[in-house]
C-alpha positions as CSV (number, residue, x, y, z in Angstrom):
1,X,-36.3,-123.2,-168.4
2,X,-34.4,-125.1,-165.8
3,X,-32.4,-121.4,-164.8
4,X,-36.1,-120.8,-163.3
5,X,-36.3,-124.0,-161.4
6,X,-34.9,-121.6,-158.1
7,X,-37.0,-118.4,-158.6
8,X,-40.7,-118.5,-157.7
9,X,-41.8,-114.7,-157.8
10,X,-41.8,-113.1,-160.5
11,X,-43.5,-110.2,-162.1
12,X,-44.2,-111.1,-165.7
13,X,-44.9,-108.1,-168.0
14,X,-44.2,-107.3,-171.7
15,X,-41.6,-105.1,-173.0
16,X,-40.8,-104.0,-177.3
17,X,-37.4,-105.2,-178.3
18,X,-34.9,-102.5,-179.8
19,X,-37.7,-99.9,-180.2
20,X,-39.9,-101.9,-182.4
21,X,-43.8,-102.8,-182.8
22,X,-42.8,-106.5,-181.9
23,X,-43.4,-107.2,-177.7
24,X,-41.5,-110.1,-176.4
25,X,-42.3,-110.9,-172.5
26,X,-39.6,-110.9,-169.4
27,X,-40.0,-112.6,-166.1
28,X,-38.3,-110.6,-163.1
29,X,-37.1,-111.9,-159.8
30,X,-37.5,-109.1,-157.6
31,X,-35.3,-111.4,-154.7
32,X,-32.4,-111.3,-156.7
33,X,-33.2,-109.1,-159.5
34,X,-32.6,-111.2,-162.2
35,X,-34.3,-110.5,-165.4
36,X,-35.4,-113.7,-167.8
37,X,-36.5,-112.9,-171.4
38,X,-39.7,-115.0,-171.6
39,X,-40.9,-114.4,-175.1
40,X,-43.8,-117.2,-175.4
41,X,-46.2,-117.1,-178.2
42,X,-49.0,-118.2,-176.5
43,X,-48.5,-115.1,-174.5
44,X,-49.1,-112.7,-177.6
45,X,-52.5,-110.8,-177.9
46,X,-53.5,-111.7,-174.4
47,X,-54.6,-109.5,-172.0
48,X,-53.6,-110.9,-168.2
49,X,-56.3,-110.5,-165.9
50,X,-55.3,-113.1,-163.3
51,X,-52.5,-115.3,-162.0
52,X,-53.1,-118.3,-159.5
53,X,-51.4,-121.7,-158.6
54,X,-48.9,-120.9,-161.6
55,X,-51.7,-120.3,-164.6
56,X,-52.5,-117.0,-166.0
57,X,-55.9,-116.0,-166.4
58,X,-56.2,-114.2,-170.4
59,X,-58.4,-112.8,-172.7
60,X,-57.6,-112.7,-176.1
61,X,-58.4,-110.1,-178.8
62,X,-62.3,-111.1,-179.0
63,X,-62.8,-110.9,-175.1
64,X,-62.8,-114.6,-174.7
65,X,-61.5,-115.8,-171.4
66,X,-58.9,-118.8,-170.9
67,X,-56.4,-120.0,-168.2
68,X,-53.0,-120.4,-169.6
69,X,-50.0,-122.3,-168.0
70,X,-47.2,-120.1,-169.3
71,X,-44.3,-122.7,-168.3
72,X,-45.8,-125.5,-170.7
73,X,-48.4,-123.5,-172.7
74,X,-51.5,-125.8,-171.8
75,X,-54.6,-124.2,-171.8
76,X,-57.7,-124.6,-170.0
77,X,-61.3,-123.0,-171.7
78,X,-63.8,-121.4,-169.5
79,X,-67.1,-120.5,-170.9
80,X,-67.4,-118.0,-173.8
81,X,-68.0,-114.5,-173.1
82,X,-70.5,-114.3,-175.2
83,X,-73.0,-116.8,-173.1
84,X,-73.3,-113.5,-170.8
85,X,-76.6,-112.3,-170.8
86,X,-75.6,-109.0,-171.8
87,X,-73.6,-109.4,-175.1
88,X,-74.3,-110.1,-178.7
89,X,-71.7,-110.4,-181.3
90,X,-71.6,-108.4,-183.9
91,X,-70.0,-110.7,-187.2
92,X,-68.0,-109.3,-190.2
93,X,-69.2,-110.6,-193.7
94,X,-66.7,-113.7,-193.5
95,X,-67.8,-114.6,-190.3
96,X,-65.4,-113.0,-187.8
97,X,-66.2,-111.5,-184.8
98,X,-65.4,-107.6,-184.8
99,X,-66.9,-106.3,-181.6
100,X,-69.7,-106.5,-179.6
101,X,-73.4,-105.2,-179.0
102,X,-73.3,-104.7,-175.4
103,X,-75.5,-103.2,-172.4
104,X,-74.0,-101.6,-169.3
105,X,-74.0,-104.1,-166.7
106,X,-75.0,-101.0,-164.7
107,X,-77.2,-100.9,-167.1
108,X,-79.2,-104.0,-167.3
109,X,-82.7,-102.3,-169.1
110,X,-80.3,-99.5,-171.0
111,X,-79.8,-100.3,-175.1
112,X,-77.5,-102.2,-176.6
113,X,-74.2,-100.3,-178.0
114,X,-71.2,-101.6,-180.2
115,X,-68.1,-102.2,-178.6
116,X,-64.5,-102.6,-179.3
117,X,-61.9,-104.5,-177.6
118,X,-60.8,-102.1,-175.3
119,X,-64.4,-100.4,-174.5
120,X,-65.3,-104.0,-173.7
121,X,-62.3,-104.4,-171.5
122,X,-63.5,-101.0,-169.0
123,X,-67.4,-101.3,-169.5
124,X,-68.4,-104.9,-169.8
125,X,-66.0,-107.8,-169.9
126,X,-63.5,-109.6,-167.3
127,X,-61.5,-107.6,-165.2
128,X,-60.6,-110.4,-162.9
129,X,-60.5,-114.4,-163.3
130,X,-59.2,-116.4,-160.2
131,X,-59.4,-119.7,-159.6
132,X,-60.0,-122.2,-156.1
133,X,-57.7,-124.9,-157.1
134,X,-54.6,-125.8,-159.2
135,X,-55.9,-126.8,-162.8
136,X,-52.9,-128.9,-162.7
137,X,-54.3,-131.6,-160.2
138,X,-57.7,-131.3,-160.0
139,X,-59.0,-130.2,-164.1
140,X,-62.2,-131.1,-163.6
141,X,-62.8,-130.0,-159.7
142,X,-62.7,-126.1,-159.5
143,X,-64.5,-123.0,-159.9
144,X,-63.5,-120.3,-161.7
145,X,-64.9,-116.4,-159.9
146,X,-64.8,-113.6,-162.3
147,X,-65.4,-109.6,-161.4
148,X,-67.2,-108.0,-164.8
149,X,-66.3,-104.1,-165.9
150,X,-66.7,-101.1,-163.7
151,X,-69.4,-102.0,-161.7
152,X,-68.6,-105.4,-161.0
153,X,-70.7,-107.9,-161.0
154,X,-69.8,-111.8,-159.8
155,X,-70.1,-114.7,-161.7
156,X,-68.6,-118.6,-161.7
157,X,-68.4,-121.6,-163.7
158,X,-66.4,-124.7,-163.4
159,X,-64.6,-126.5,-166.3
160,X,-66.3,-128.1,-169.1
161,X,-69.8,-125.5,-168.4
162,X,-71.7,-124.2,-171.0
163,X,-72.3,-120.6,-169.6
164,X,-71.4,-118.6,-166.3
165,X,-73.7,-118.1,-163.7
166,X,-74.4,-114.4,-162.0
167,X,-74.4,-114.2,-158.4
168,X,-77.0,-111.9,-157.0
169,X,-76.2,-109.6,-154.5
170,X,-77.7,-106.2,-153.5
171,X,-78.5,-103.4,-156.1
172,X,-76.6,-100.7,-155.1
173,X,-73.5,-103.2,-154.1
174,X,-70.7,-103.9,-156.5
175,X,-67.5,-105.9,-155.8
176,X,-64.0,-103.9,-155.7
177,X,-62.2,-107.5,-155.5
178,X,-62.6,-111.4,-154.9
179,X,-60.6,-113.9,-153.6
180,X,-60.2,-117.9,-152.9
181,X,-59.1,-118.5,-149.5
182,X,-56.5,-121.8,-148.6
183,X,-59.2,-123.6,-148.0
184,X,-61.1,-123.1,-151.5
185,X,-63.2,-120.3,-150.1
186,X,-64.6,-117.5,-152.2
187,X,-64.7,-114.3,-150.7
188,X,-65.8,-110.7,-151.6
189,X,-65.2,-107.3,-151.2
190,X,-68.4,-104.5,-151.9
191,X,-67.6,-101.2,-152.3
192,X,-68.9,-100.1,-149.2
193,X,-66.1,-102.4,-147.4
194,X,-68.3,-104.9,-146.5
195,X,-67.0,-108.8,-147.2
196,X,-68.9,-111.5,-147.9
197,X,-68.7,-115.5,-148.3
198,X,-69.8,-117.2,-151.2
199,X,-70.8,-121.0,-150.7
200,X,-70.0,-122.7,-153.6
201,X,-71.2,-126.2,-154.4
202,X,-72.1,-127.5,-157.7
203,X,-75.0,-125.4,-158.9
204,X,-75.9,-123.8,-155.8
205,X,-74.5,-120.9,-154.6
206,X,-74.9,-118.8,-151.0
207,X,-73.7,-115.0,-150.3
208,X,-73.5,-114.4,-146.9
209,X,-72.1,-111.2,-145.0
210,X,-69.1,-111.7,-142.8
211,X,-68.8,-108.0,-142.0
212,X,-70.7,-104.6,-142.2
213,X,-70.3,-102.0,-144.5
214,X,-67.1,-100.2,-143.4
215,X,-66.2,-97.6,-145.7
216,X,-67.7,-94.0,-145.3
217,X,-65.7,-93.0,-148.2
218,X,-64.8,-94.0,-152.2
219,X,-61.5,-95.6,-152.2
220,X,-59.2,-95.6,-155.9
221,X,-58.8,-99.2,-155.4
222,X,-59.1,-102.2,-152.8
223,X,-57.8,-105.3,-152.2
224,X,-58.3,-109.1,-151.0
225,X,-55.2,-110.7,-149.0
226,X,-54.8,-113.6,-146.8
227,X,-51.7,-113.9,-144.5
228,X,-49.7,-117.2,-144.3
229,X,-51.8,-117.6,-140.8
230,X,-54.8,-117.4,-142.4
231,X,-56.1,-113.9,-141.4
232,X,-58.1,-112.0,-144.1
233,X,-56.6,-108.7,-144.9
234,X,-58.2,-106.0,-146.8
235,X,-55.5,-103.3,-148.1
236,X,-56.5,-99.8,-149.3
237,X,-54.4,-98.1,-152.2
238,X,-55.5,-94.1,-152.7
239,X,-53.9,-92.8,-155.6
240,X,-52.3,-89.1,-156.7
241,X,-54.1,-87.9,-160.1
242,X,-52.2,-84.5,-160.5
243,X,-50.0,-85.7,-163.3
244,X,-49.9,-89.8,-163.6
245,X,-51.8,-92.4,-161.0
246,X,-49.3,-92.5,-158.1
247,X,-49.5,-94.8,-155.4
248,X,-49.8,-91.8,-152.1
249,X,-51.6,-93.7,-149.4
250,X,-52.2,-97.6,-148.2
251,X,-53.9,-98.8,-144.9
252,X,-54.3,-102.2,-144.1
253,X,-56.9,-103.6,-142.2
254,X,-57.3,-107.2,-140.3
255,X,-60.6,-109.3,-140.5
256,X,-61.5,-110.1,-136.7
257,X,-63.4,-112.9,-136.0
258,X,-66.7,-112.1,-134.2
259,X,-66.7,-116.0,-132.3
260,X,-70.9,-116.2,-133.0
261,X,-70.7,-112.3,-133.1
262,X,-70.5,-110.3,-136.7
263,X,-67.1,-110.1,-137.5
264,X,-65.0,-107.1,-138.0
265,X,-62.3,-105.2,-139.7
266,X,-59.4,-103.2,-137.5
267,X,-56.2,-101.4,-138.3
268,X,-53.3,-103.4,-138.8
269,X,-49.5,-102.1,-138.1
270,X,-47.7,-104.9,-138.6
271,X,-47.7,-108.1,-141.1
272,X,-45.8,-110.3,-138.7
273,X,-42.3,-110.0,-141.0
274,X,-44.1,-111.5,-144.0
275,X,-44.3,-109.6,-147.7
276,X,-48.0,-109.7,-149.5
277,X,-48.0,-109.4,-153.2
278,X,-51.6,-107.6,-154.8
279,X,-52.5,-106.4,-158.4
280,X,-54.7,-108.5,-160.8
281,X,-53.4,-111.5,-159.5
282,X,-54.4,-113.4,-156.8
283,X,-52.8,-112.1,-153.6
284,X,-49.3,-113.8,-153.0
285,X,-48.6,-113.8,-149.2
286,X,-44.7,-115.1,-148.2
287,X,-43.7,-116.0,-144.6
288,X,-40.8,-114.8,-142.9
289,X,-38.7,-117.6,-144.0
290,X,-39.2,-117.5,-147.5
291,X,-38.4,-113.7,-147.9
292,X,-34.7,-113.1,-149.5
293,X,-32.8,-111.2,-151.0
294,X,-34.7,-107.7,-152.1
295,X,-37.6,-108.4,-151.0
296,X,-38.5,-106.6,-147.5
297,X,-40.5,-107.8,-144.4
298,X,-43.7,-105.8,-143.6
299,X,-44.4,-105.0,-147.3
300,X,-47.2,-104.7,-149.6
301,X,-45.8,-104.9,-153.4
302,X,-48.5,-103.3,-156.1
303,X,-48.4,-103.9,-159.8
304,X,-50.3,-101.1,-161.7
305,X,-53.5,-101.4,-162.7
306,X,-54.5,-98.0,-164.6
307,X,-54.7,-99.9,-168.2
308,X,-57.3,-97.1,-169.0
309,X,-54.7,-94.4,-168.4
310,X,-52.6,-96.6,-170.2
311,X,-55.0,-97.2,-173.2
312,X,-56.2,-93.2,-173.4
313,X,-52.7,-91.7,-173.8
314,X,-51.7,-90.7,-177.9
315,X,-49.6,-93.3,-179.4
316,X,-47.6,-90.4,-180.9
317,X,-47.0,-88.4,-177.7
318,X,-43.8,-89.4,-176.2
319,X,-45.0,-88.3,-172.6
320,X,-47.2,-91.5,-173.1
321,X,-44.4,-93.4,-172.3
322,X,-44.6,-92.8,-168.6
323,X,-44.0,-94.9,-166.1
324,X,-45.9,-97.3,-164.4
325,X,-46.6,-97.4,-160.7
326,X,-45.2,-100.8,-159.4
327,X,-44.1,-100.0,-155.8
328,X,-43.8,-101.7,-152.3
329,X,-45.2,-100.1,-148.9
330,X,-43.8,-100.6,-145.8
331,X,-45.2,-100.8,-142.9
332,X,-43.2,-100.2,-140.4
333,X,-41.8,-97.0,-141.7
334,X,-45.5,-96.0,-143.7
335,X,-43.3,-95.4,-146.7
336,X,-44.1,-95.8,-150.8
337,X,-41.0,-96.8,-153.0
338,X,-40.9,-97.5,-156.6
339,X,-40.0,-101.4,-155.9
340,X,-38.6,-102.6,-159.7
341,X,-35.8,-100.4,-162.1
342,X,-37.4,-97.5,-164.1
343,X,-36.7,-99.5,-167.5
344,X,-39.3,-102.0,-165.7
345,X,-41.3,-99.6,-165.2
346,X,-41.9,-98.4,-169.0
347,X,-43.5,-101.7,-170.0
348,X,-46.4,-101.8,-172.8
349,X,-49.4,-103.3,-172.7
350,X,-50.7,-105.9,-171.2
351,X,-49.7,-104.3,-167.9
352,X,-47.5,-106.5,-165.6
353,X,-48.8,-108.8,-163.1
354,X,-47.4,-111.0,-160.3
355,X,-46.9,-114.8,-160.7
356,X,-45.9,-117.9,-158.5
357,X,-44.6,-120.0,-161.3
358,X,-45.3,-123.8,-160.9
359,X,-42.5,-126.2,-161.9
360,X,-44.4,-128.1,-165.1
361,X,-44.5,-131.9,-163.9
């Protein structure tokens, strides 16, 4: 691995060799677009819902959530998915766990239904896992913040816990997207575009609101970014539906602080020359003076996120094949380009997501 010593960025996805069931993994460099064949596997059957500090946050095929250093393949357990509230297992004769009795978080008095893998992954289970700290130096001294199925709901836990704990917020809110700040900070996004901070501090949580609602609209999907200055950036992605999900519209917005007045959200045109990295992951901000190579200034780079789409299309159907919608928008000239080569773009489940590796010690 010492060829990877010199490339930090990389999006990691999976790919089938020669045509065949069996998926191997690749890391590519989008500075120098170099492609590394990274077939780890640890890596097999997981489904990446997070990437932070250099660790991967996974599930595997029963829904249970771990963080994953995909360099040296240690592992980190986070509590079992089925301590939430809202699942039951349902057990095979031998034992195994098969799928799930589950209720709609949206849900909460509705009955309990049985659930597969993949109708888990959409209705009930992680869609995001990041973490405030580098498991690496501090194992025993971070929190862990996960989003849960379509109507997200927030809950944390810190290593070695027994269960994860929900976060209350209002009933009609849900969170489009969370993220730890440089200084350990957990903050949220609602779906009416309001953000709020979440104390965090042992067993006691606080949400307050930083902002007020702000969008008068639905938007396809939203996004949590923090420039190398430390300004909060929320980053709008509308999508195309006619054929395939396609990335048609972004707006970025700046988080403006109120000084002992409420804080609030304007237009921004400009990132300052650096490039800003989104998907599952945690958002990857570089400065002017680390961007090389093919990367651009004033760029947003998107993974693709439309697993569902992904999921729903017939295994037999050629067409299902289709590409995926990785693509970089610039700022300066409000433009949407395909950012990776098309045969990056056909990758198979789990979709592709952006990764700061971290040299193992």
């Amino acid at each position: 691995m010492a060829e990877l010593a010199t490339h930090k960025l990389f999006l990691l996805f999976a790919c089938k060799h020669n045509d065949t069931e069996n998926s191997g993994f690749v890391l590519y460099s989008f500075s120098d677009k170099l492609r590394f064949e990274f077939d780890k596997p640890f890596l097999h059957e997981k489904f990446f819902i997070g990437s932070q500090h250099g660790w991967l946050s996974v599930l595997d095929r029963h829904c249970e959530p771990n963080l994953l250093n995909p360099l040296t393949g240690e592992s980190v357990s986070l509590p079992s998915f089925t301590t939430l509230s809202r699942i039951r297992p349902h057990h095979s004769a031998n034992g195994d766990i098969v799928s799930y009795f589950c209720r709609k978080l949206c849900r909460p008095q509705s009955n309990f239904g049985d659930r597969a893998f993949f109708d888990c992954l959409g209705e009930v289970t992680f869609k995001k896992i990041l973490i405030s700290s580098n498991p690496s130096t501090s194992l025993s001294n971070f929190f862990a913040a996960a989003l849960l199925g379509y109507n997200s709901n927030l809950v944390v836990a810190k290593p070695g816990a027994s269960r994860w704990k929900f976060l209350q917020h209002q009933e009609e809110e849900w969170y489009m997207d969370i993220m730890f700040r440089q200084d350990g900070k957990l903050i949220c996004l609602t779906n009416e575009g309001s953000i709020h901070e979440v104390e965090l501090k042992d067993d006691n949580f606080v949400i307050s609101e930083m902002t007020a609602p702000f969008l008068k609209q639905y938007i396809d999907r939203a996004y949590l970014a923090e420039d190398c200055a430390g300004r909060v950036l929320v980053i709008h992605r509308e999508y195309d539906f006619t054929t395939r999900p396609k990335t048609c519209n972004v707006k970025v917005f700046g988080l403006i602080n109120g000084n002992g007045k409420e804080s609030k959200l304007e237009r921004v045109k400009s990132l300052g020359g650096q490039a800003i990295f989104v998907g599952t992951n945690a958002s990857i901000s570089l400065t002017k003076q680390d961007i090389r190579g093919e990367i651009k200034a004033d760029t947003i780079y998107f993974t693709d996120e439309w697993w569902e789409w992904d999921h729903d299309q017939d295994e037999d159907d050629v067409e299902s094949n289709w590409l995926k919608n990785i693509c970089a928008y610039n700022l300066m000239s409000n433009s949407i380009k395909p950012c990776c080569p098309d045969e990056h773009q056909l990758c198979s489940l789990p979709l592709p997501i952006w990764i700061h590796l971290s040299n193992p010690k």
